[in-house]
C-alpha positions in Angstrom: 135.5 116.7 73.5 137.4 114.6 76.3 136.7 111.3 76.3 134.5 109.2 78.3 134.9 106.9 81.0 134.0 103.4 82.1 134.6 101.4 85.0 137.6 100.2 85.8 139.4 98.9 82.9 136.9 96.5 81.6 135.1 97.4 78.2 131.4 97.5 79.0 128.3 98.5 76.3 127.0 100.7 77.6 123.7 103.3 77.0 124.0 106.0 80.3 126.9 106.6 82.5 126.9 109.8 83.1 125.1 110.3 80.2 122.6 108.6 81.5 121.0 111.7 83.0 121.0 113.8 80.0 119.0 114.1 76.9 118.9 112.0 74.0 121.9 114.2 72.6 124.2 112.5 74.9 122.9 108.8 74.7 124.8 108.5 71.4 128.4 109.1 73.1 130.7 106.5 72.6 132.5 104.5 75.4 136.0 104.2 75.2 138.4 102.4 77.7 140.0 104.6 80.7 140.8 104.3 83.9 138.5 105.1 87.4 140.9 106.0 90.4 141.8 102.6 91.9 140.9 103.6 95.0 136.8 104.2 94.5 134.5 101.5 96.4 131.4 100.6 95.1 129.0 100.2 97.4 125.6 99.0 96.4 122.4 99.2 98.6 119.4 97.2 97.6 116.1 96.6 99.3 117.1 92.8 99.9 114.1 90.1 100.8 114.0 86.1 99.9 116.5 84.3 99.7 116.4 84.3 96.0 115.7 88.1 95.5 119.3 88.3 97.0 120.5 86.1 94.8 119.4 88.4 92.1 121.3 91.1 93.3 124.1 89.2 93.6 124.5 87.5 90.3 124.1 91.0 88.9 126.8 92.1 90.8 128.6 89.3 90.1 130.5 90.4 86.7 131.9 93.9 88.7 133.6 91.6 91.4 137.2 91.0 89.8 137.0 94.9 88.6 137.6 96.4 92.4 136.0 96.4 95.6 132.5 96.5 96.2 130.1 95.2 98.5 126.4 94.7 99.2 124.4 96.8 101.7 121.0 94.5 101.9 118.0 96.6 104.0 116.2 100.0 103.5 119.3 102.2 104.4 119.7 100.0 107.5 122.4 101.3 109.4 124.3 98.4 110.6 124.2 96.6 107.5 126.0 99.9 105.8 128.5 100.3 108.6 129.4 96.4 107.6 129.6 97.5 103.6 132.2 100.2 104.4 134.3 98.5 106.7 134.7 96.0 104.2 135.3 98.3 101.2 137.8 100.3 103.6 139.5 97.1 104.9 140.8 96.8 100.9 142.4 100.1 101.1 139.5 102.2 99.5 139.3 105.5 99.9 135.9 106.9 97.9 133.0 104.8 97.9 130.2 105.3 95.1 126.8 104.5 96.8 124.9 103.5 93.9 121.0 102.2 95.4 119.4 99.7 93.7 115.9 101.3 94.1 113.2 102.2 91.8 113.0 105.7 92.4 115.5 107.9 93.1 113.7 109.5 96.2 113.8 106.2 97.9 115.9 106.7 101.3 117.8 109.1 99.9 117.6 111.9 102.6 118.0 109.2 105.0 121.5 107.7 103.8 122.5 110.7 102.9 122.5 112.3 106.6 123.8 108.4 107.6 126.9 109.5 105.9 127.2 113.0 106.5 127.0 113.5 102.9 125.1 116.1 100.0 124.8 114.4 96.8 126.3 116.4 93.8 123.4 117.4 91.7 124.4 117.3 87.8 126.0 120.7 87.9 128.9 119.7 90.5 127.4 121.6 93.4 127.1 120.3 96.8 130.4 118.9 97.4 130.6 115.3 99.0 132.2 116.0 102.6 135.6 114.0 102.7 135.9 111.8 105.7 133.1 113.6 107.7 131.0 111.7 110.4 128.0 113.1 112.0 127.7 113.0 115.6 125.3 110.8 117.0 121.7 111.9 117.1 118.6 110.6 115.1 118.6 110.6 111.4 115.5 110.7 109.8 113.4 110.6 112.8 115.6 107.3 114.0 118.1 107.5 116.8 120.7 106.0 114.8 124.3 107.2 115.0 125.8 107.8 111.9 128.3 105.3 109.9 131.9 105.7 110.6 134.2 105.9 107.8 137.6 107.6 106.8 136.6 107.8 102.7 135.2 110.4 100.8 131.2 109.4 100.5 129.6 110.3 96.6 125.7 109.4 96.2 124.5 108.4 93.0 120.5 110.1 93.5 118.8 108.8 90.6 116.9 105.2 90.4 116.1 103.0 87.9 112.5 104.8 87.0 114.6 108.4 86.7 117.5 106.2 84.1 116.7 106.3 80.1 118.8 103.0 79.5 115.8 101.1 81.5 113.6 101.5 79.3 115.1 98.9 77.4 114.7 96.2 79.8 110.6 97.6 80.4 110.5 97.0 76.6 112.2 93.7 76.4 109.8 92.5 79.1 106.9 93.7 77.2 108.0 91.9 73.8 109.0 88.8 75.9 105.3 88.6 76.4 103.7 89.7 73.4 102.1 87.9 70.5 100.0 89.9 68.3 101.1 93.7 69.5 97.8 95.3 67.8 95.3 93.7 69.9 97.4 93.7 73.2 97.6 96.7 75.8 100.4 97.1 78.1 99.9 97.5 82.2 103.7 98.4 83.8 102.4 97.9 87.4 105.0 99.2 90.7 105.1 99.5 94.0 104.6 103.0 94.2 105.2 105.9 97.0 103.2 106.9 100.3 104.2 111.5 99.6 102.0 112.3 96.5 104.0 114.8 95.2 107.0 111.7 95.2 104.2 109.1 93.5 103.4 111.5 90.8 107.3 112.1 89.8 107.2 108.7 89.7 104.4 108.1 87.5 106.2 110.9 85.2 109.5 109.1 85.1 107.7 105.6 84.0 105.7 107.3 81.0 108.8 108.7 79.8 110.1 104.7 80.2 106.9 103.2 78.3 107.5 105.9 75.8 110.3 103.0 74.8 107.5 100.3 74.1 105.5 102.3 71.6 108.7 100.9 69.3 108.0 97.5 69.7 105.4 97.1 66.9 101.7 98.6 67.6 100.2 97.8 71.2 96.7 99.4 71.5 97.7 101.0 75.0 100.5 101.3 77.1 99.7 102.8 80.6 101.8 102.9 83.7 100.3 102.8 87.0 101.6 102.0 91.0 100.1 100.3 93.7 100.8 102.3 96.6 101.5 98.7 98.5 102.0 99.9 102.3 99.3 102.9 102.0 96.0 101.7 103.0 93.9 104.4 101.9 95.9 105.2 98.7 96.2 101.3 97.9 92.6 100.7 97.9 92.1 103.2 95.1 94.9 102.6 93.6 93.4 98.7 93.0 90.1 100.0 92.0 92.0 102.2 89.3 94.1 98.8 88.0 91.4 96.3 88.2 88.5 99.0 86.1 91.5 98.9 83.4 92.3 95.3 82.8 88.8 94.6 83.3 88.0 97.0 80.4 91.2 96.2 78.2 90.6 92.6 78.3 87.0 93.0 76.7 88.7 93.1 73.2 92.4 91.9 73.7 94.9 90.7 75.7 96.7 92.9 78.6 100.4 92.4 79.2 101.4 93.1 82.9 105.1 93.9 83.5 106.2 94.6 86.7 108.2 97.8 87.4 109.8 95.8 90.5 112.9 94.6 91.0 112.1 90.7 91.6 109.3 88.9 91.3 105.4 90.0 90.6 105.0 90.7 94.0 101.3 91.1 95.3 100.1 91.9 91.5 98.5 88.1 91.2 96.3 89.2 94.4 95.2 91.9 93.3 94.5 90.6 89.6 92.3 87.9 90.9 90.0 86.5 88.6 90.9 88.6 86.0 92.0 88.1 82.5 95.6 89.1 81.5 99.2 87.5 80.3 102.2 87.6 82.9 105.3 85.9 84.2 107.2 85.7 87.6 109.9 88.1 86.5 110.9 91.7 87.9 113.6 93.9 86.9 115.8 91.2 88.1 117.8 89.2 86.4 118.8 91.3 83.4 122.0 92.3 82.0 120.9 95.8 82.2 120.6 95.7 85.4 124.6 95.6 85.8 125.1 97.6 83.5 123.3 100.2 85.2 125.3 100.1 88.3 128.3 100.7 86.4 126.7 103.6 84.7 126.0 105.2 88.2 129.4 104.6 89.7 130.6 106.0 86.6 128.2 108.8 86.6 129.3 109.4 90.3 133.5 109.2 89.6 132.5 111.8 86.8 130.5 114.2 89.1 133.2 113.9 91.7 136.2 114.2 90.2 137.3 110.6 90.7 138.3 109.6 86.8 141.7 110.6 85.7 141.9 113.3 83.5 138.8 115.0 84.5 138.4 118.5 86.0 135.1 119.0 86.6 134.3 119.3 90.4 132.3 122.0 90.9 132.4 123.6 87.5 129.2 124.5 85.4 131.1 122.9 82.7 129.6 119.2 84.5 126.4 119.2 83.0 127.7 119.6 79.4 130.6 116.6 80.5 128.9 114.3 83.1 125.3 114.3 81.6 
């Protein structure tokens, strides 16, 4: 079996890469030390907001700077703000940028930045080629009249988010025992922002459960349910609190409920929407968490595996990707 890769030349423990996206068969690969070709960008795009929710982004990005290139693309697939990430990736002699977004789901903006860069994500079987230097003309892209980004480099997408990544679950579970005192009498509310399409909410609801699957290990909590907001959908957000507030209401009779954000900083509008009800939290997100890093470097290395980008490997466009890359 060849060997695996990690980024750059740094030894990094890591759970996923481009095993991230397969089964548990694949989780218990080994990393070893190789090489990713010196010219691949990494270019990370993240919602961006406070002052300090930047911050967090950057310190977690902060390790990966004196591995290569890589920049921060703050904004939901804003346009400008991208065009600024590649020239300064291409400015340092780059010549493949991995997009890796920092989102919760995968769906997030994704048909959006991929038309912004004249680009179709590999899917895990090495189909859909990335197009090598291509640039759209102008026009509107997803509904907007933006032109698309200019760039000489060969654009890769990495499509999944954090709720679609297996190693996460760790940090959902860490936050849950960080809170915890007596597991038997508590219950477990992992609470996010959520999606306005349905059918994109309920993959997203899917991918958490398989993530609180992870906190069942961390000694006997009398529930664990998952649940999202629906923040910016009036309709679907009104439900959606009269759903979360009937539960913690209910839990709290006999115990204690443990609310974890599935959010990348902060608690967000949760304490709102909690109000006068009993339950255990803190202030943090997702953010900051060494997993968090180490995620990125699993999707740029998930990404250089798809795409051919590691030495040594062979796999563009080859069946064989799913057995190597997942």
């Amino acid at each position: 079996m060849r060997r695996l890769i990690t980024l750059f030349s740094v030894v990094v423990p890591m759970l996923g890469g481009c095993a991230a996206r397969g089964g548990p068969k694949q989780m218990g690969y080994e990393k070893r030390v190789s090489e990713i070709d010196s010219r691949v960008g990494i270019l990370l795009m993240a919602h961006g907001g406070s002052a300090e929710w930047n911050r967090s982004v950057e310190r977690a990005v902060a390790p990966l700077r004196s591995q290569g290139p890589l920049a921060v693309a703050f904004g939901m697939a804003d346009r400008d703000s991208l065009q600024r990430a590649v020239r300064e990736l291409e400015t340092q002699d780059v010549r493949r940028i991995a997009v890796v977004r920092l989102f919760v789901s995968g769906s997030s903006f994704l048909a959006r930045t991929e038309a912004l860069f004249g680009v179709r994500a590999k899917d895990a079987y090495g189909s859909e080629a990335s197009i090598r230097g291509s640039v759209i003309g102008g026009g509107a892209v997803d509904g907007r009249s933006d032109p698309a980004i200019q760039h000489s480099s060969e654009i890769a997408i990495l499509r999944r988010g954090l709720a679609e990544s297996p190693e996460i679950g760790s940090l959902i579970r860490h936050r849950a025992e960080s809170l915890s005192r007596d597991p038997p009498s508590e219950s477990v509310l992992i609470l996010a922002h959520g999606m306005g399409v349905e059918v994109e909410n309920a993959t997203l609801l899917k991918n958490m459960r398989r993530l609180a699957d992870s906190i069942w290990t961390v000694g006997e909590f009398r529930d664990v349910r998952v649940e999202t907001l629906r923040e910016d959908w009036v309709q679907e957000r009104q439900k959606s609190e009269v759903r979360i507030r009937s539960y913690v209401e209910e839990q709290a009779r006999s115990g204690t409920v443990l609310v974890v954000p599935f959010r990348l900083s902060g608690f967000g509008p949760y304490a709102d929407v909690l109000e006068g009800l009993e339950f255990r939290a803190d202030s943090l997100g997702l953010l900051p968490h060494p997993m968090i890093t180490e995620w990125i470097i699993n999707g740029v290395e998930e990404t250089a595996c798809l795409h051919g980008w590691a030495y040594g490997w062979t796999v563009s466009g080859s069946a064989a990707a799913a057995d190597t890359c997942m």
